[in-house]
N, C-alpha and C positions, 0 to 999 in steps of 0.2 A: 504494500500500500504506500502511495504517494506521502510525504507529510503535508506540500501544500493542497489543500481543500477547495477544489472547483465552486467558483461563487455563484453555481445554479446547485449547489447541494443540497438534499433534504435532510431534515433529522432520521434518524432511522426508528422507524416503530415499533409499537409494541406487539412483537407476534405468539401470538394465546399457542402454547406447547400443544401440540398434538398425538396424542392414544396413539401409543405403536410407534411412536418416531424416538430415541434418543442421540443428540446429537453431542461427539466429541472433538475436540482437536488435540493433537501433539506437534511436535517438530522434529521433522524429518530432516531438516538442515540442505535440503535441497542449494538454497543459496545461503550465501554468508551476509547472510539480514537479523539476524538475532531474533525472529519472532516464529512462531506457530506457524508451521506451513502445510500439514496436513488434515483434510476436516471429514472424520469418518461416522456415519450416521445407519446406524442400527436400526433395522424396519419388523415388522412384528410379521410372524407367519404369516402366512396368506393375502400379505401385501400386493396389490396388484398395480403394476406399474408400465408408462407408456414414454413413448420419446419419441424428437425427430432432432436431425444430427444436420453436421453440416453437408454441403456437397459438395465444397472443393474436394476434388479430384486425386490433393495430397494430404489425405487425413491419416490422424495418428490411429494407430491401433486402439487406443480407447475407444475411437470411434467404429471401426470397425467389429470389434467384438461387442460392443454396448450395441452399436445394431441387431446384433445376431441375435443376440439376448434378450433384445426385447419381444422376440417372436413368441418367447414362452412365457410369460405375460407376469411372473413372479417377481418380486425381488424384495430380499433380506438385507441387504447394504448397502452403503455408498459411499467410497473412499475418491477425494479428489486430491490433486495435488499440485501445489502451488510454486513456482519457479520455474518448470520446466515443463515443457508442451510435449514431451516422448514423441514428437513429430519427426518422420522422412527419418527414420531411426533401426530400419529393417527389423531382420530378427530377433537382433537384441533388444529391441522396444517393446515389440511383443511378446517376448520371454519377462521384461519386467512386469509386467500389466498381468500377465497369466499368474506368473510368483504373486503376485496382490488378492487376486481372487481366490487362488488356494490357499493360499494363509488365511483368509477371512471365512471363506467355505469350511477350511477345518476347525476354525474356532466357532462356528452359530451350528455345525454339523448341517448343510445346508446343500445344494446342488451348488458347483462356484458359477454357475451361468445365471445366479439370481445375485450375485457381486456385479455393480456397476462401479467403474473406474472412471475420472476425467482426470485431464494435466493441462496445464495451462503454463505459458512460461516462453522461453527460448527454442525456437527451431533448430532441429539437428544433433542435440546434443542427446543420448539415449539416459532412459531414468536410471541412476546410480540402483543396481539391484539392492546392496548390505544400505542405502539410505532406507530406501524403498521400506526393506524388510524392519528394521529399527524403528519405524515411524509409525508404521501399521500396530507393531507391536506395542507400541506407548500409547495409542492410539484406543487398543482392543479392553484397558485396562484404565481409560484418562475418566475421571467424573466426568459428567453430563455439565456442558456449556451453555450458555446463551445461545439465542437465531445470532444475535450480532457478534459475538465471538465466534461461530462457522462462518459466517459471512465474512467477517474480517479477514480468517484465515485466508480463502479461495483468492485475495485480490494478488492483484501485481502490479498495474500501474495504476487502476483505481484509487480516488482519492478521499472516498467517503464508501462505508457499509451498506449496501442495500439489500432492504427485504419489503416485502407487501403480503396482507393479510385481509380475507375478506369471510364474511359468511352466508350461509344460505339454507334455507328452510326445505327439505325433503322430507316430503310427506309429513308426520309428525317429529319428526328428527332434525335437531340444527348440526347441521356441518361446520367445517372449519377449516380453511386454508390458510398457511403460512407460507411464505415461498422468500428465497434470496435468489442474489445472482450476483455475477461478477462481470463485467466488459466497460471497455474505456475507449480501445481503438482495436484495429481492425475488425468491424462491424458494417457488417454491408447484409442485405437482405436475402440469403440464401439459404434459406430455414430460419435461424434463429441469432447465430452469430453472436455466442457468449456462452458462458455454461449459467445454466438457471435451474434448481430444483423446486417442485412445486409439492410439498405433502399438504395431505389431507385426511382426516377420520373418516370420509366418507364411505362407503361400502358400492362398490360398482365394477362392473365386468372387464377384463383388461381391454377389450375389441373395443368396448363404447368408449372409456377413458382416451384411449386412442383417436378414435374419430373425434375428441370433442378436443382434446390440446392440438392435432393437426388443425383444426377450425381456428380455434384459437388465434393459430400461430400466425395464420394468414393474414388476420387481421390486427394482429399486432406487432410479433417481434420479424415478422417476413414487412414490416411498414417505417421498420426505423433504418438509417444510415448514420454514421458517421464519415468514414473515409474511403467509403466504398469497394473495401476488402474483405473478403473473408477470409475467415480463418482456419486453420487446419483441425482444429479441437474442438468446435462448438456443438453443444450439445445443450438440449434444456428436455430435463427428467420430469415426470410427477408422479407420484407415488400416494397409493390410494389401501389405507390399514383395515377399514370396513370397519371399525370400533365405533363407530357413533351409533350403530343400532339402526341405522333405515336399511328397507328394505332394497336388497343391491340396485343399482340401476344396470339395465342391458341395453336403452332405445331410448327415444323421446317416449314414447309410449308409457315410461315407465314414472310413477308420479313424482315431480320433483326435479326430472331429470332436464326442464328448462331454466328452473334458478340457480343449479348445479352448475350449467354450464354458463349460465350469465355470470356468476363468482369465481368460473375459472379463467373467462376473457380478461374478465375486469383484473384479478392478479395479474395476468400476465400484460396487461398493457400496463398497470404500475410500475412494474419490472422493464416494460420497454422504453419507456421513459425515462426510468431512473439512467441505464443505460446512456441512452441520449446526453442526461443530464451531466454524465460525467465522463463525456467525449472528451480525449486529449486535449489539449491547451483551450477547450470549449468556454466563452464568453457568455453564447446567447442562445437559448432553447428556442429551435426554428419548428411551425407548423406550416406544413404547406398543402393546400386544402382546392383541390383540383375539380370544379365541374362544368360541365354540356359536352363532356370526351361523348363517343361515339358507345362506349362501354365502361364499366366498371373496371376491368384491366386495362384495358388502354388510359385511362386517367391514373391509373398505380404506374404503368411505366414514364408519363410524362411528370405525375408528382417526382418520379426517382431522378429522371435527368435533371430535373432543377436542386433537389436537394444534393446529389450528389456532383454536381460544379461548383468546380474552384474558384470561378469566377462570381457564382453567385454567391458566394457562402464567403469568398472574403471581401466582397462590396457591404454584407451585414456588420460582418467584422469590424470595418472601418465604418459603418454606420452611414450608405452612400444610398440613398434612393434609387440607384441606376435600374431601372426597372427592365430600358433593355438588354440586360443581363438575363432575366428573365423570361426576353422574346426568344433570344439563343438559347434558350436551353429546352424550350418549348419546340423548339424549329430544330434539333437533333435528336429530339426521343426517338425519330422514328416514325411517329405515329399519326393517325390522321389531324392535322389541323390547318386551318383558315388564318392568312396575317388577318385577314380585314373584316373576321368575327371574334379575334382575340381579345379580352380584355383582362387587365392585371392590376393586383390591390395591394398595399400594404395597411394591416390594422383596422382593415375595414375600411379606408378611404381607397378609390379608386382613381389613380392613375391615367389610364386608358383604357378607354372603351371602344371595342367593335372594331379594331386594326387603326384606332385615333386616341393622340393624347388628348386628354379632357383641355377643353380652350378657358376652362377656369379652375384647372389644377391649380391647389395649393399646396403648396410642397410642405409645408412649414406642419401638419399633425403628421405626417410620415418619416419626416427628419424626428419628429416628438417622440413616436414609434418606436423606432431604429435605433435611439438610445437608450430603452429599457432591455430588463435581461429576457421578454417572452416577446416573441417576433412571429408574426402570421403574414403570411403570402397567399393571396387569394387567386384562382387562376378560372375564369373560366371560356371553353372554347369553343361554345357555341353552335355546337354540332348535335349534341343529343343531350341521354340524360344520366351518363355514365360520370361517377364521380370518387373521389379514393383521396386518404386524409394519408399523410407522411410527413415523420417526425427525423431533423436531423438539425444541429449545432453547426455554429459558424466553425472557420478554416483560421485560426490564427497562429502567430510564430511559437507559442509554447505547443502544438502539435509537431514540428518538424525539432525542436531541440528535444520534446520527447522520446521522440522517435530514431533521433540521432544522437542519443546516448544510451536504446535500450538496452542495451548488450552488456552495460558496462556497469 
């Protein structure tokens, strides 16, 4: 974790412990940071657990096996590990990651295909196995933690804890969601792009779990950007104990199973924001809010061209109205649109309208705008009724000294 503190940070919340989950940390001593780097979380039998991972093309074997694993719909643990990404790490990476799950499989007596791994850290360097094994092991034995001391552990360049917590009414049974996550930069929308665990008491079928965090994810962590990379490690877990006592959910059909999933979006857009909020050298929390696209996708990849320019994203920085920044970045998604049905906002005042700047624009509430820390971009293109909301942080110099010291 960062020491300086991103000045869009939140406090971190109060998240209500949840039946079946015990969360620990130790240190594995991965790097020479002197703090807690590994955060290992105990799930109660019959846990039922769901995920989606990244898809860059060079994922680490956590990702690969936490895929595999997830097919059997169980899972008893969760060990992540902070420093090191075990990425582009061949066999030997995979052989750490396996050592992890049968250590942990042999201490809950457990199948090790219901052990979830994550690593997050440095690419290329493979996970020190005797760290590895040392850390689990202080780990298997550490009292039960705080959400904010797991949280803490998972970060790296993170400059504040995040978690969100939400509840929901099934059937005659209250549910209960806690969730952390960790990401700062390279976040870019290709699943989820961060690692995020989401428990909950709630009682429900691994297959629905599933179809409702991929729903989820669509509309939330596949909606934020930072610097439009992904990562090799990203992963966001949720794990489901059935200890609240409702009756399981397998469908919508099943009572309950709409509030269920409206307190699982609502986590996970907490979570993608927070994210957001704590974008490398990030200033300014940007919303850019896209409609009359031709479709609902199509206004999600022209939201993404604009969040994701440089060009747009450090004219906020610098706090510059240049709106056609915003025509360019409209005019490379790709996608269908009209100069001369275009129109573009900041903060709710509009700029231009219909391919024309306003002949009594006033600059002067958007300059007002552009210097607070929450910034909306309104886009609409006048072609249908297709529309998509995308969250991403301005581009400024402490992102490239960030990043141009992470190794070190």
């Amino acid at each position: 974790m960062s020491d300086a503190v991103s000045p869009l940070a939140t406090p971190f919340p109060t998240l209500p412990a949840i039946s079946g989950v015990t969360p620990r940390i130790a240190r594995a001593g991965y790097k020479d940071w002197g703090r807690c780097d590994l955060t290992y979380v105990e799930l109660a039998e019959g846990t039922s657990v769901a995920g989606v991972f990244t898809r860059n093309v060079c994922c680490s074997s956590e990702v690969e096996l936490g895929r595999a694993n997830i097919a059997q719909g169980l899972g008893r643990a969760l060990v992540v590990n902070a420093g090191n990404s075990n990425a582009f790490t061949g066999y030997r990476g995979r052989e750490a990651v396996e050592q992890i799950m049968a250590q942990v499989a042999d201490h809950l007596g457990c199948a090790k295909e219901q052990v979830f791994v994550s690593s997050t850290g440095v690419i290329g360097v493979p996970l020190p196995k005797d760290k590895a094994r040392a850390g689990v092991e202080a780990a298997l034995t550490a009292p039960e933690c705080s959400w904010e001391d797991a949280a803490r552990t998972i970060g790296t360049t993170d400059t504040f804890a995040k978690g969100a917590t939400a509840t929901a009414m099934v059937g005659d049974s209250k549910v209960t969601l806690s969730a952390i996550i960790k990401g700062s930069g390279m976040i870019a929308p290709d699943m989820a792009t961060m690692l995020g665990y989401v428990f909950t008491d709630a009682a429900i079928e691994p297959a629905f779990l599933q179809q409702l965090l991929s729903a989820a994810n669509r509309r939330t962590f596949s909606c934020i950007t930072v610097d439009s990379d992904t990562s090799t490690s990203d992963t966001v877990l949720a794990f489901a104990t059935g200890r609240a006592g409702n009756a399981p959910l397998a469908s919508f059909d099943s009572a309950g199973a709409d509030a269920f999933a409206a307190a699982l979006e609502d986590v996970c857009r907490q979570l993608a924001h927070l994210v957001v909020r704590d974008g490398e050298g990030a200033q300014k929390f940007i919303t850019v809010h896209v409609t009359g696209a031709v479709s609902d996708e199509s206004a999600h990849r022209v939201g993404l061209a604009i969040a994701n320019s440089p060009l747009v994203k450090t004219a906020i920085a610098g706090e510059d109205a240049n709106w056609g920044r915003v025509v360019m970045a409209v005019g490379k998604a790709g996608e269908p649109a009209d100069r001369d049905r275009l129109s573009i906002g900041f903060g709710g005042t509009w700029a231009a309208k219909e391919g024309q700047p306003l002949a009594d624009y006033d600059e002067g509430p958007v300059a007002a705008h552009l210097r607070g820390r929450e910034i909306d971009i309104e886009v609409d293109l006048g072609l249908g009724d297709g529309s998509a909301t995308v969250w991403t942080c301005d581009l400024t110099h402490g992102y490239i000294s960030i990043n141009a010291d992470y190794r070190s």
